[in-house]
Structures are given as C-alpha cells and as structure tokens.
N, C-alpha and C positions, 0 to 999 in steps of 0.2 A: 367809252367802249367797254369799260371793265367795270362798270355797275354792276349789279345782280338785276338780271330781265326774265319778267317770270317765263316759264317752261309751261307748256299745257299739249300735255299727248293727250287726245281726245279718246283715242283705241288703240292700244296696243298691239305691233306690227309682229307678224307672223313668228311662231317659236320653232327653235330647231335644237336639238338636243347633241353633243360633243362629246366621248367618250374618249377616254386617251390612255393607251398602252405603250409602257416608258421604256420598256426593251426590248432588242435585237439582236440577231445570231452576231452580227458585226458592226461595228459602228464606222460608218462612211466617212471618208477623210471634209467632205463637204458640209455634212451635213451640222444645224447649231441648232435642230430641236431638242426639246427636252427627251431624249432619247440615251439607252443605257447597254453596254454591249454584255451581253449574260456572259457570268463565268461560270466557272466547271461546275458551280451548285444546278440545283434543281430550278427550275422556271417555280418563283414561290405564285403557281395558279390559285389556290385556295385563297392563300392569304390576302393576292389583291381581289379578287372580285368581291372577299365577305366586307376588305375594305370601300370599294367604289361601290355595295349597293349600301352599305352607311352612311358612306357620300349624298347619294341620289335621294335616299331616305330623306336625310335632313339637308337638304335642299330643296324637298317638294314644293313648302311652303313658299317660296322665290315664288312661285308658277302658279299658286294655286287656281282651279278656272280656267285655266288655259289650255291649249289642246298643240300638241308637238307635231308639228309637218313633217320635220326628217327628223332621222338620226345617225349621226358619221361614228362609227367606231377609227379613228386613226393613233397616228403613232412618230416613233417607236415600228413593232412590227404586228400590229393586232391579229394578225393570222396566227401567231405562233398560240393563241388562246386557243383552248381543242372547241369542237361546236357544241359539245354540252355548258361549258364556260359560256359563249354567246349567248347562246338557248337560255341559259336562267338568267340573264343579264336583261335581255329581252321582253321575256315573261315578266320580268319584278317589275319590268319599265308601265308595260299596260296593267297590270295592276293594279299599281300606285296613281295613275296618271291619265289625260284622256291623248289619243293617239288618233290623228287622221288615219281611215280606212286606207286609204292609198299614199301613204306615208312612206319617202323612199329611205331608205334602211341601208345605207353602205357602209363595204368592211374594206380595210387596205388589205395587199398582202402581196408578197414577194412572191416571184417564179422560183421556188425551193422545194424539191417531193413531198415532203411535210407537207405544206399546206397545200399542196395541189390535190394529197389524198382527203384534205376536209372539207374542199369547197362545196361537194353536196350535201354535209350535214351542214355547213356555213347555212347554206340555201333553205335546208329542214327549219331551221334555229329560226329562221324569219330573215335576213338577209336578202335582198331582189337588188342591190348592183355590189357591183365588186369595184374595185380598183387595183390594178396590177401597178405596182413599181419596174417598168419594163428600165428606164431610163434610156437605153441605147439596146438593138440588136447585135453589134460589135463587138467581137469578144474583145479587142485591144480596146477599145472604148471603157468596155465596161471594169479590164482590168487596173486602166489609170483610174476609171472614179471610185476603187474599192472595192467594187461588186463582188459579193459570192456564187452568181448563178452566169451560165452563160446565154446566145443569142441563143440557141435550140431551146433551152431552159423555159426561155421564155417564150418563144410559139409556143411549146406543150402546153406551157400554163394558158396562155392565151383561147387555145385552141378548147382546152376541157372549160375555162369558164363561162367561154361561147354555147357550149353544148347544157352549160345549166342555168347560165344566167341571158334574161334577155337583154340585161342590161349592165356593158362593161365599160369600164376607160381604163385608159393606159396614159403613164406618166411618160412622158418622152422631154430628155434635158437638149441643149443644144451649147456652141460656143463652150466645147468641150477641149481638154488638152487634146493638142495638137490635131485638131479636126479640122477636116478640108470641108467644101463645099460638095464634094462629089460623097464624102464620106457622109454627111448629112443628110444629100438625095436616096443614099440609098437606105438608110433608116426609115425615112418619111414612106419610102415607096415600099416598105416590106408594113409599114404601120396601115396604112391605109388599105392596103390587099388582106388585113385581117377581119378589115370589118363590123371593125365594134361601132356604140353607139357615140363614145365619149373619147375625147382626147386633149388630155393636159399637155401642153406645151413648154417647159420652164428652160429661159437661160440660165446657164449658170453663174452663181455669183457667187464671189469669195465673203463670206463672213465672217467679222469676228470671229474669237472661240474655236473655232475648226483647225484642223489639220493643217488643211490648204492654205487658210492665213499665215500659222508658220511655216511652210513650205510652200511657197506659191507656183504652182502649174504654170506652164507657158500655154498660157490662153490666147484664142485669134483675138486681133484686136477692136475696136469695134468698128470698123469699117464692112469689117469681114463678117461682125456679127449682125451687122444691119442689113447685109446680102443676104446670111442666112434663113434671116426673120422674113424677109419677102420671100427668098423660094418656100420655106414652110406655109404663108399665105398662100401662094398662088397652087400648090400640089392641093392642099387642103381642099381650097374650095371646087377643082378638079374632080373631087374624089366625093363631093357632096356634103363637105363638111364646116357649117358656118360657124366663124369666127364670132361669139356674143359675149366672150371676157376676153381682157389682155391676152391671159393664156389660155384661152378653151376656145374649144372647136367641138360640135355636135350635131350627129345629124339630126335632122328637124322631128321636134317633140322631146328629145333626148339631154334637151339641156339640165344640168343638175340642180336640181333644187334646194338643195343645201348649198351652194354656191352659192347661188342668185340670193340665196336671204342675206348671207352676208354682204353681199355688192349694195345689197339695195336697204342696208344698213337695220336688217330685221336684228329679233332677240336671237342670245342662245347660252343654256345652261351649259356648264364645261365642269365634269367629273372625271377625276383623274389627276395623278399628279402633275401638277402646272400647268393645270387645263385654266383655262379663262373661260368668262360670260360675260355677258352684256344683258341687263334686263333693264326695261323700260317702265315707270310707272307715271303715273297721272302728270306729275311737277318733277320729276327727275329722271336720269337714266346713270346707272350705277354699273360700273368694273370689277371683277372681283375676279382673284387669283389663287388657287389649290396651292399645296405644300410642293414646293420643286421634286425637292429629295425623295425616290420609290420608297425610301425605308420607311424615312421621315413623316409621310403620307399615311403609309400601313400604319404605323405607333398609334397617328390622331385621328384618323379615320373612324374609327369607331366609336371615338367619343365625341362626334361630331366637330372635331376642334380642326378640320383639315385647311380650315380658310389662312391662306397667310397675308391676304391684303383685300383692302375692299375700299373703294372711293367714286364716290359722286362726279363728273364730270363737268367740270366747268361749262357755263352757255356759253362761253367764248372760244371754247373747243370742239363745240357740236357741229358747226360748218365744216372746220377741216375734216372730222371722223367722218362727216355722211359723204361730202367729196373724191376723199381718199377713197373711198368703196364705189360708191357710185360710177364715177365719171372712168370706171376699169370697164363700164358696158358700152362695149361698141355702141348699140343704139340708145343709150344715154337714159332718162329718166322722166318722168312725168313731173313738173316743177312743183305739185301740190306735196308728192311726195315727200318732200324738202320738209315740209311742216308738221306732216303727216309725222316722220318720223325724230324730228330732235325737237319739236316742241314750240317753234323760233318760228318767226312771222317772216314769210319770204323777203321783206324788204328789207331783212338785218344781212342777207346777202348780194341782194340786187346790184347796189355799186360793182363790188367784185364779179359780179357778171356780166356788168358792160364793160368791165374792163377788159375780162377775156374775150367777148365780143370784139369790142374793137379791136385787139390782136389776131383775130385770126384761131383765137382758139377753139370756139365753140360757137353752134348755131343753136337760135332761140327761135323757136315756130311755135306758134297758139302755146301750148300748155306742156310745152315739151324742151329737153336741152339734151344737146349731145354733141361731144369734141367732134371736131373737124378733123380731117385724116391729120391734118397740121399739127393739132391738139393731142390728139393718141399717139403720136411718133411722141410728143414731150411731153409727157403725161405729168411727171413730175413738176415741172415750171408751171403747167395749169393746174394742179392742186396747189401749187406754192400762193395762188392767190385768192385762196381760202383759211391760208393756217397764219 
C-alpha cells in the first residue's frame, strides 16, 4: 500500500482563486482563522495589497495557461479594504491572468456602517456575490459569540446588499451558548424571509487556540443539536432552499461555485497571509502555505520569499483529500471523477467502497456515489474509511 503508484492527471480540474484579509475590527472568542484584531494604528491598506499583488505576481507561474472560475476575497474581515483596494486587486488579477467571463467574484463582510457604505463600489470594483457574516439575528446571541454589530445591523446590511447584489449568502451558526430550539426557529424564519440566494449553515464548534477553548460556553448538547439540524432542514427546504453541501443551502442555480470546486476537489491558488493552495499537475498535486504572520508576510512578500511550506501529497493521501471534500455533497459525485482528480485508478479505492456499501453508508448506481441519509448524519466514520 505504501509503494509509490504513479499519478497521472490527464487535465487539470477547474481553478479558483483565494485572496485572504488577516484583520478585523474584533477578533471573535470562536473563531481560529488566521485572523488579527486591529489596534489603534492605522489599517496598513497600502502596505498589504502592494504585498498580495507581489504575492499573485510571482505566483502566476503555478497557473500558467490556466483560466480562474471564481475568486473569494475572505478573511479576517475583507470588507474593511475600501473598493478602490478591491478595484486594483481585481484589475492586476485579469491582467496578469485568464478569467472566465462569468466568474463568480465574492467578497465577505460584516453588518458594520463601514462596509455597508462600500458595498456599491464593492460591486463597481467587479464583486457580483457578497457574503454577509449574519451569524445569529439575536442580539443576546450575538453578544455571547462576541459580535460587534446587532440583529437590525444586520437586516440593514442584508437589506442594501439585496438592493445591489443579485447574488447574496448569509452565514448563519447554530448549537449556540445557551440556545433553545425556539430561539433557533426564529433566526431561521427571519433568515429565509430575506431572501437571498445562498445560506451557510455552520454549528458551532469549539476549537483549539480560541477563547472559547479556554473558557468553554455551556453549549446544547448534542441531542439538542441533532433536533436543531433537522428543523434547519426541514424550514430550509420550505422556503425553497436546497441542501447541496453539509452546510449550504441554495436556491436553484445559486449554488456557489467556489464552494463546489473545493468539494469536488478542484485547484486553488491562496494569496494572502496563511492562505493555502492546492494545484495539480500532470504526476503530482502539490500544498503550499503563505507566511502566517501579517507583518511577516508584508517583510517577504515583495521579495517573492512569502512561501513558508510547500509539499507534494503522498498517493496514499489522495483518497482521504478527495473524500473528505467530496462525499460533503448531498448528491455525492460522478465515480470517474475520482481519477479525474487525484490521478489514482478507481480500484486503488474500490474495497473501501464496498465496504461503506455494505454498511449502509453510501449508494453506488451506474457511475455515480453518494452517502445515504445514514452516511451524511456520520460523515466522519464514512470518510474514516478512506484515510
């Protein structure tokens, strides 16, 4: 099993481009992105973007020939960049690079004045989806998870990004301190009366490194969080909104395309401090990791030097990575796919798929796989027998 078996990507699966902004007005007791909470200086705006287009610069050559489906500006809090920031970030992009015509382009951003007065030049700058960090409409919700803006806060925001973008999501957390079940219906039913196109769904979970790890919140426990996750099912699809990743829900057409390349285990270049890529070439698929540190990042950024890890992926890890991603799509994957994207001849997985067949985990039809409602409730134990 732990031979070297060659690799042979035929074509190269679809590329999406990852742009990452390391600070925030507050940094959330939750949260363990590479995220940084600004002090009383100045937002150094100059400094990083002449850094991330040195980044993107000398990185072209990863891509060369290639052409970028999306591109996600996240974070951190990408909003807090003004839209001329965006606007040249954008521009150096098609430039330097070839860009699908209808390439979806989304920026995060919190329900804060600030960025609500940008989101039209957001939109000027090239920007067509937004994602709002709604988390909860609850103001006591929002005050245990750290939040600085409130429930009105975020309809306003909701409300003007409706009015400029056709195309929005909203992050909505759930299995919140001290959250009931009624307190959860009514988030869900103020979310769905908004109307957008896209809606992230995430429990919460305590991670390392955070706040909440040292001080741990009295969270429902998970009995309560299992209730939760069906009434969010079942309001959802009420309201016309289909479930097509673990956490997303979209109305039809609206699914995110930068999403879905990751599920379905496509490339993507990552600029920004402690951004990540994945890129694929003929006999390998390679990992590679930006400078953690904001400052650290700006210093070598410019001299090209911003890489601080890069490694090839073992063939005996390429099952679990395409899995891991994969098998998060409700409706599961085309089996050619499989080969299509890590290189590996479908039978080096096969046993492990009748395995999970005969458990009950996943259903195999002509040329297709996809977990069983049995399988998606344990997502984790059916990737476990891939890794």
């Amino acid at each position: 099993m732990n031979k070297t078996i060659a690799i042979n990507i035929e074509e190269p699966p679809p590329l999406s481009l990852y742009v990452h902004f390391p600070w925030c007005t507050k940094k959330c007791p939750y949260c363990d992105f590479n995220s940084h909470q600004l002090s009383d200086r100045t937002l150094p705006e100059s400094q990083y973007l002449t850094a991330l287009l040195a980044d993107f610069s000398s990185s072209v050559e990863l891509i060369k020939g290639r052409t970028i489906a999306s591109i996600f500006f996240g974070g951190g809090t990408p909003s807090l960049i003004s839209g001329v920031g965006i606007q040249k970030i954008i521009s150096e992009i098609y430039r330097q690079v070839s860009v699908d015509k209808n390439a979806e382009i989304t920026l995060e951003a919190n329900p804060g004045v600030s960025e609500i007065l940008q989101l039209k030049r957001f939109r000027e700058a090239g920007v067509n989806r937004l994602s709002v960090g709604v988390q909860s409409f609850s103001d006591a919700n929002l005050k245990r998870l750290g939040r600085i803006h409130t429930g009105k806060d975020a309809l306003k925001a909701i409300e003007k990004a409706n009015d400029i973008f056709d195309n929005v999501n909203i992050d909505i957390m759930y299995g919140l301190p001290e959250q009931s079940l009624e307190n959860l219906s009514e988030d869900i039913s103020i979310l769905v009366r908004t109307n957008v196109k896209h809606c992230s769904v995430y429990q919460l979970t305590i991670e390392p490194q955070t706040l909440f790890y040292r001080h741990r919140p009295d969270t429902p426990d998970d009995e309560s969080c299992w209730a939760m996750e069906k009434l969010i099912k079942e309001m959802m699809a009420l309201y016309g909104y289909d479930q097509y990743e673990i956490s997303a829900y979209a109305k039809n057409g609206f699914e995110s395309v930068h999403n879905n390349n990751y599920w379905k285990f496509g490339d993507y270049l990552g600029i920004g401090a402690g951004a990540h890529s994945k890129i694929s070439f003929g006999n390998r698929v390679i990992r590679m990791e930006k400078a953690k540190s904001p400052q650290t990042y700006m210093n070598k950024a410019g001299d090209g030097n911003a890489l601080a890890g890069c490694y090839q992926v073992p063939h005996h890890d390429l099952p679990g990575e395409f899995m891991m991603n994969a098998l998060r799509l409700k409706d599961g994957f085309k089996l050619d796919l499989f080969s299509q994207r890590t290189g590996l001849d479908l039978d080096y997985v096969m046993p492990s798929i009748q395995k999970a067949k005969d458990n009950n985990l996943v259903i195999v039809k002509k040329n297709s796989l996809r977990p069983t409602d049995y399988g998606y409730a344990f997502l984790n134990s059916l990737i476990g027998y891939f890794i």
